[in-house]
C-alpha positions in Angstrom: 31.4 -29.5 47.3 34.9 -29.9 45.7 35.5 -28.5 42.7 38.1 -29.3 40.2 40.7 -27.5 37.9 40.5 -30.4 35.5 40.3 -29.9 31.6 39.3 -33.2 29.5 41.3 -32.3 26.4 42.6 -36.0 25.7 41.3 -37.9 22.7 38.0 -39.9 23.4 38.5 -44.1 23.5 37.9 -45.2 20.1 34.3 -46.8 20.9 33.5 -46.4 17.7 34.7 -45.7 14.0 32.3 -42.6 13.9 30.5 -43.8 11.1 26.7 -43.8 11.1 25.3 -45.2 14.5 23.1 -47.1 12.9 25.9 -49.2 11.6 27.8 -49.4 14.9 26.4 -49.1 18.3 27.5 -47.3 20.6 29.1 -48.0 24.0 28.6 -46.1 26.7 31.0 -44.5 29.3 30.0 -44.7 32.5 30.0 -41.9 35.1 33.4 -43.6 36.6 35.1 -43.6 33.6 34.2 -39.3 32.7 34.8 -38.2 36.4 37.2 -40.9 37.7 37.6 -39.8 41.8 36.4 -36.2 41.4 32.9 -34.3 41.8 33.2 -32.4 38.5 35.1 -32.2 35.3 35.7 -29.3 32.9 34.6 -30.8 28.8 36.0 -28.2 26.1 33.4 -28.7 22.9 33.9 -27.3 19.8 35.1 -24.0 21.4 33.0 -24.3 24.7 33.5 -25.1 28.4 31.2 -27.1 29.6 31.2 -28.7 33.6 29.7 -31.9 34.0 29.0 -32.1 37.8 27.9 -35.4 39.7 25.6 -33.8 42.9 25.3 -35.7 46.1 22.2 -37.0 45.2 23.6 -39.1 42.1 22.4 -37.2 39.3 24.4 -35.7 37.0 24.6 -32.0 36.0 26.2 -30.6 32.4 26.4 -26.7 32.8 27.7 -24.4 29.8 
């Protein structure tokens, strides 16, 4: 599997206002638009590293 040195640091797409979801749905990404070409990308949170990981099988795998 190919791995990836990748950090998604950029500001999220303004989907939303991030006011209460009730009041505005929310779009979702799809798994093109968070991994683009690659198998895996690195997600800092709040202080944490996080890999999201698409396996050969489709699924999708969020690690800490």
């Amino acid at each position: 599997m190919q791995t990836s040195e990748s950090a998604v640091s950029a500001p999220l797409p303004d989907r939303h206002d991030g006011g209460d979801s009730a009041e505005q749905p929310r779009v979702p990404l799809t798994s093109r638009e968070l991994l683009g070409n690659q198998r895996e990308v690195r997600i800092d949170h709040e202080g944490s590293q996080y890999v999201l990981r698409a396996t050969r099988n489709g699924k999708l795998i969020l690690t800490k």
